[in-house]
Each structure stands twice: as structure tokens, then as C-alpha cells.
N, C-alpha and C positions, 0 to 999 in steps of 0.2 A: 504494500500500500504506500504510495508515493504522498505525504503528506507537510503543508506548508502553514505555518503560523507565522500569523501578521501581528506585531508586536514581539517587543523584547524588555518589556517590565514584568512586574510581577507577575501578570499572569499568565505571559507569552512564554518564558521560562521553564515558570514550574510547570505548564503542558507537556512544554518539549522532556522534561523531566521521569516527568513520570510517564509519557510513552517512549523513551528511552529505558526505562525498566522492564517496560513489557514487550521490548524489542525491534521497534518501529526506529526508521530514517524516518530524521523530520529535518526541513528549513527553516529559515525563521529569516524573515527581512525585516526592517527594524528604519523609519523613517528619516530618526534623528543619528545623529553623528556617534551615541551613544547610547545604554540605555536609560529612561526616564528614571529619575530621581524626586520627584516634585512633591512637594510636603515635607520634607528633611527629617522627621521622626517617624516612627511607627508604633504603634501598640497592637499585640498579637494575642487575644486569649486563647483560652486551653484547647479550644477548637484547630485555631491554625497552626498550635505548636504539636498538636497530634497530626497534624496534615503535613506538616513538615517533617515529623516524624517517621511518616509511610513514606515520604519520598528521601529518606536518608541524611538529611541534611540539620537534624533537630541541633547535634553536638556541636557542628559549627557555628548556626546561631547563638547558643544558648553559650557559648565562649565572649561572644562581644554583646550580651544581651544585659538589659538589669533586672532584676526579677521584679515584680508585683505583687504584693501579698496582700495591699489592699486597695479598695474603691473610696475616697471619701467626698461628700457633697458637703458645701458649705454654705453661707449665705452669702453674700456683696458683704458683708463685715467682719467671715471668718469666723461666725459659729458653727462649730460640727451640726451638719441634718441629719445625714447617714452616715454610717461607715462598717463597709463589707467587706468580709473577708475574701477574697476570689477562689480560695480551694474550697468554699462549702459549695460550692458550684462546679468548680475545674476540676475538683483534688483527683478523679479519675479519667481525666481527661488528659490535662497537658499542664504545664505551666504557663501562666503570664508573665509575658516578656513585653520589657520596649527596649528600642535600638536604633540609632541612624536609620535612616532607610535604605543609603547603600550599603550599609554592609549585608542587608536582607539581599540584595539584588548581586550584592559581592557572591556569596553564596550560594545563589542558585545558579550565577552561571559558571563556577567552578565544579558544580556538580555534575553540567554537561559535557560530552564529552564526542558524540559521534554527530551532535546536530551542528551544520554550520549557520550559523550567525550572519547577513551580512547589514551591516551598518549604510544610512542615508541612501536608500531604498525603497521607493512607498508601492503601492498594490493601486492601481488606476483603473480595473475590470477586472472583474474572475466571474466569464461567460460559460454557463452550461452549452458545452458543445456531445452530443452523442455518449451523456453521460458522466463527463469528466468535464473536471471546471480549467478553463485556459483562462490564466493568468498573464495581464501583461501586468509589466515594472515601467519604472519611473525610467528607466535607464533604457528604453526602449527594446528592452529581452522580452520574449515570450515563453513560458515553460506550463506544463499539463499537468492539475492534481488530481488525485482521487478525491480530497480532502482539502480544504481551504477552513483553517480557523482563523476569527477574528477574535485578537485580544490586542487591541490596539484603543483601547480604553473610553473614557466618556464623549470622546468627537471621531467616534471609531467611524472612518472611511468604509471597511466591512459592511457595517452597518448602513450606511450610507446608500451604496450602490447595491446590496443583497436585499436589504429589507426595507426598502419605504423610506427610507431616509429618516424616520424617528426621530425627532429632535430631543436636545435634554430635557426636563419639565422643572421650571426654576423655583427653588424651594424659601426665597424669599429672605436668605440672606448670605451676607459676603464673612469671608473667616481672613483671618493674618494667621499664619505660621513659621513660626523659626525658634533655633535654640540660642539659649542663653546661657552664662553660668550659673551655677546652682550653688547662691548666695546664702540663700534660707535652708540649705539640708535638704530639702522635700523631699521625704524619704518615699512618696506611695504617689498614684494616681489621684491627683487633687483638684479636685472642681468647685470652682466658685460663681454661684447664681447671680444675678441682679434683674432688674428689669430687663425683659429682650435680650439681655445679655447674657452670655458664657466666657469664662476663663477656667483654663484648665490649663495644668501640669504635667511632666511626666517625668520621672526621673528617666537619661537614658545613661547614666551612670554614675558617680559618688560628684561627679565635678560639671554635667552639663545637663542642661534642662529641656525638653521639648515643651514649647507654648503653643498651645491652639487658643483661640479667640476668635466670638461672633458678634452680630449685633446686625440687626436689620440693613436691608441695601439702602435704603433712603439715608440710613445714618452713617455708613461709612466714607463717604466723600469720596477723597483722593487716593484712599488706601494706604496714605503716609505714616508715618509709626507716629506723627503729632498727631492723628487721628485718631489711633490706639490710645494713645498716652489720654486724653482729653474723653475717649468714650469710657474708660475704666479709672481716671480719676477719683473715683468714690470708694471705687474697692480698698479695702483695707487689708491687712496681713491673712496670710504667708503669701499671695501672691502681688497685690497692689503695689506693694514698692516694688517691686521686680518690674511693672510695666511702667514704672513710675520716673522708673530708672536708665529707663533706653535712652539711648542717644539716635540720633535721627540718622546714623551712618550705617545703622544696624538692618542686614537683609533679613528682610520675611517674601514670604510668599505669600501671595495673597489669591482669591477666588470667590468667585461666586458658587454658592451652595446650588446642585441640579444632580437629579433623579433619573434616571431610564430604567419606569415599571416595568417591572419582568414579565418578559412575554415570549414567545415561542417561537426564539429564532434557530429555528432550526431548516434546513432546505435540504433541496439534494445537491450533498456535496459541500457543504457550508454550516456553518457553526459559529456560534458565538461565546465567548467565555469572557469572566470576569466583569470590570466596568462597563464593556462594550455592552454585556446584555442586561445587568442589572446594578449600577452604579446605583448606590443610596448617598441619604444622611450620615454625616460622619457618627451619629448619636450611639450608632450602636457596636461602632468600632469593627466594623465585620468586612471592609471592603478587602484586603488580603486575604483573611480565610475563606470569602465564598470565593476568590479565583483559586486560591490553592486546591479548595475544595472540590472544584468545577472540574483542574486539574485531572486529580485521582479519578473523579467519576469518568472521565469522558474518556479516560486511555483505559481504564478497564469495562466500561460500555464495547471498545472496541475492540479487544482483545477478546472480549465472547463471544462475539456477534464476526461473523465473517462479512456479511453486507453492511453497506457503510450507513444506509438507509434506515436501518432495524440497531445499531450503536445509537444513530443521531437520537431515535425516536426514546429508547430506553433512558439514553444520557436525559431527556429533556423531564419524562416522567420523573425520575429519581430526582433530581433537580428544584423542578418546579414548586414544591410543597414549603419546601426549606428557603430558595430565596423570596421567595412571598412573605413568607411569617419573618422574617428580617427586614422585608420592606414596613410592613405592619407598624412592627414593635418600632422602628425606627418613627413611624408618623406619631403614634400615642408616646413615647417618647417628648419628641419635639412639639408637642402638642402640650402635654405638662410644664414641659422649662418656657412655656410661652404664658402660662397660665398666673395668675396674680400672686404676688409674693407669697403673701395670709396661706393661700390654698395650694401652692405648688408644696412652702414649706412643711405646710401639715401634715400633705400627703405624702412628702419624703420621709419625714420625721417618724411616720407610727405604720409605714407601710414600703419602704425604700427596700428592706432585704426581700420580702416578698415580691417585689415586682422584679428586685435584678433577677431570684429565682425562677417569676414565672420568663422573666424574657428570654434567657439564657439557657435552661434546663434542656430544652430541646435541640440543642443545639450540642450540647455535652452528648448526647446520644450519639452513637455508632451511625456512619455515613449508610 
């Protein structure tokens, strides 16, 4: 089976990964000069660090990784709401880890070994011709797959030209992300509420900090870190002087928050995985494990199945249940941290472990 994956981040990778385990030659063309890095930190629950697990590669992460052992929610002034422990949820599943994000992407692609890679490369058509999809390149080549995946993430060209061209669906606010030093110790995953807003934390080791911050599109202006600094003025410790404290020289990333509802792309000869087919809310932390996830399912869909038709169809079943109730959890999620101080903090306060459990539980469950 002659098979090509468009994308070369996370989820183009671990594809190629783990159908490298199951014995499959795979391609992989890759748009940009390298692979994507964007977001600079990453948080991984027990889900994707079991999924990283199946495809061999847990021991390398979990070398540049910092552990997690807990969740805490706070208010805009730094009183504890919740605080959860991640193994009453993970403890059979995996560990939570955060880390750079290229050293995630360090690592999956030194795990590769027979797929070739080729870098600033994009996919311009991949026509069903008599069964087999012909792929032209950027570079004006033409070559014939059995198999065409798209993991070329939330402005997936795959998507694009395969399915309807699906636009993202914009989820109504813009985020900043970048690391910083970790002045305050932060020892855990640390989130701080306010109006509209979020600040969160993340240790990604004893000495550097991952920041995510949101706040409605109308409010974030220019996306400048005075803008940062000025929208989170109110916060108070452990976070607020850390944003308090930026200096205007300091890179972040920044973005608009957008969605692509999970839906059934699957065709003859075409496939979609990870952001390309079901990009969420960052709420629920799940966007590397459902590609890693997607990974695993869709190279052993096709390792059972000798028709490529009857893998896609399987992959899509297995699939579908799981990124739905993650798209879900992610709306009722973001639907609380939108909800009024008095009532959001209530409902974290006397009801916060119950709901990580109920959101999370199913997820801890066997693929």
C-alpha cells in the first residue's frame, strides 16, 4: 500500500509512526521549511502519554517532560476553587506531562525511520483517478497513492480541496502564548478565572513557564503583550505579576480560538486526522492526544482490513464517538468559564472534581 501524509507536526508524524510499526512505507510532504512548532508549550494527559506509549516513544518524552500531579483553578485574586489531583483520573492510564512542544515533535520524528520526510512541499490536488488518488506537488511532480492523509492541521488544504472546503467555526476569542521564567515556583497546572478571562500556567520545568491567556476578540486589540499586561492587570498572585512583568520585547504567539466539528471525512482514498478533522477549544487540553490517538486507530484500522475503503470506514466508527464527546465537554467547558463569577465559582468550588471526572473518565478508557 503506497501511502502519503500531508503534514509533518504532530499528527503527520505520529501517523507515519505508528504505521511504521505495522509495516507500511509512508511519505510525508510537509509545506513549511520545517516542522510546525506553534504554541511553544504543550500539556499531555494520561491519554496521550498512553498513546505515546503504544507508539514507543513515552521514555523519550517523559526525559524532557515535567510531571503534573495537579489541576488547580483559582479566582482573578488567587483563591484556590479546585484542586485535583490528575492520577485519581490518569493513575491507570498514563502520566501528565508538559514540555516544549518541540521536543514532542523532537521525538516523534526520531522515532521515524523508513518514512521520508520532504520539507516546503504542499499537496495542490489529490484526484481520484480509477481508484487511486494522483497527487500533484507544489514542485510540479506528480506521484499515485492508495492512501492520501491529511494532517496538515486547522487550515488543512486536504480538507480544502477533499471535503467542501469547511471553514474553521470561530469560537469567539483570541489567546497569547509563550514561556517565561518561573519566578513564582509554580509547581502544578495553575488557572486563574476572571471575567471573560483565563490565565493559566504550566510548569514545563523547575526554571520555565508555559502561559496561555484568553479574553474575548473585541478585547484583545493588537495582540501586543501591553495588551496582555492591561487585560490581566487585576489578577493578582501567583500569576498577575508574572504578566505584570513582561516586557514588551517578549515573543508570544498569539490566535484566534476556531473549531472544525467533527465530521466524516473520510472518502475513497483520503482521510483526515488530527486538527484537520476535528480541531477544538484549547479547554480540554486534548488536541495532541486525539491526533496521536487518530494515529494508533487508523494504522491498525488498516492493518486489519486489507481494503482501504473498509480501514477508512472502521477508522471513522471507532473514532467518531470519542472526538464528539471532547468536542462537547470542550463547549460546556467554555460555557462555564464564561458564566458569572458568583456561579462559575460555586460550581467549581463544590462540584470541580466531579466534573474533571465526569469529563475525563472516558477518555482514561482503553482506545
Amino acid at each position: 500500500m503506497k501511502i502519503l501524509i500531508v503534514g509533518a507536526g504532530i499528527a503527520g508524524l505520529a501517523t507515519a509512526r505508528a504505521l511504521e510499526l505495522k509495516g507500511f512505507e509512508v511519505d510525508i510532504v510537509e509545506r513549511r521549511s520545517i516542522s510546525p512548532t506553534t504554541g511553544q508549550g504543550i500539556f499531555l494527559l494520561g491519554n496521550a502519554s498512553r498513546a505515546l506509549a503504544m507508539l514507543g516513544v513515552l521514555g523519550d518524552v517523559f526525559d524532557v517532560a515535567f510531571p503534573i500531579e495537579a489541576q488547580r483553578i483559582l479566582t482573578s485574586r488567587g483563591v484556590i476553587i479546585n484542586d485535583v489531583a490528575t492520577q485519581t483520573v490518569w493513575g491507570d492510564c498514563g502520566p501528565c506531562l508538559a514540555l516544549p512542544r518541540h521536543k514532542l515533535i523532537d521525538a516523534l520524528q526520531a522515532s521515524i525511520s523508513t518514512t521520508k520526510v520532504s520539507y516546503g512541499i504542499s499537496v495542490t490536488a489529490a484526484r481520484l483517478r480509477d481508484g487511486i488518488r494522483e497527487v500533484h506537488f507544489s514542485d510540479g511532480s506528480i506521484d499515485k497513492y492508495d492512501l492520501v492523509i491529511g494532517a496538515d492541521g486547522i487550515r488543512s488544504a486536504v480538507r480544502e480541496f477533499g471535503f467542501g472546503g469547511r471553514t474553521p467555526r470561530p469560537l469567539s476569542m483570541s489567546c497569547w502564548r509563550l514561556v517565561v521564567e518561573n519566578h513564582n515556583q509554580v509547581d502544578a497546572w495553575t488557572a486563574m478565572l476572571g471575567k471573560g478571562r483565563t490565565l493559566l500556567a504550566i510548569p514545563l520545568s523547575r526554571s520555565e513557564l508555559y502561559i496561555y491567556a484568553d479574553c474575548p476578540v473585541e478585547q484583545f486589540g493588537d495582540g501586543s503583550i501591553g495588551v496582555l499586561r492591561a487585560r490581566f492587570a487585576d489578577f493578582g498572585d501567583p500569576l498577575g505579576s508574572i504578566i505584570a512583568a513582561l516586557d514588551d520585547k517578549v515573543t508570544a504567539h498569539t490566535a484566534r480560538l476556531e473549531e472544525i466539528p467533527a465530521g466524516r471525512f473520510i472518502d475513497q482514498g483520503l482521510v483526515l486526522v488530527g486538527d484537520a478533522a476535528h480541531a477544538s477549544s484549547p479547554s480540554m487540553a486534548q488536541g495532541a492526544a486525539m491526533a496521536l490517538e487518530d494515529a494508533i486507530v487508523l494504522a491498525a484500522c488498516l492493518a486489519q482490513n486489507g481494503q482501504v475503503a473498509q480501514a477508512l470506514e472502521e477508522f471513522y466508527t471507532r473514532r467518531k464517538g470519542r472526538v464528539e464527546w471532547v468536542q462537547q465537554q470542550c463547549h460546556a467547558r467554555d460555557k462555564l468559564r464564561g458564566a458569572a463569577d458568583i456561579v462559575r465559582n460555586l460550581v467549581l468550588r463544590n462540584f470541580g472534581n466531579a466534573l474533571y471526572a465526569r469529563s475525563y473518565r472516558r477518555l482514561a478508557q482503553s482506545l
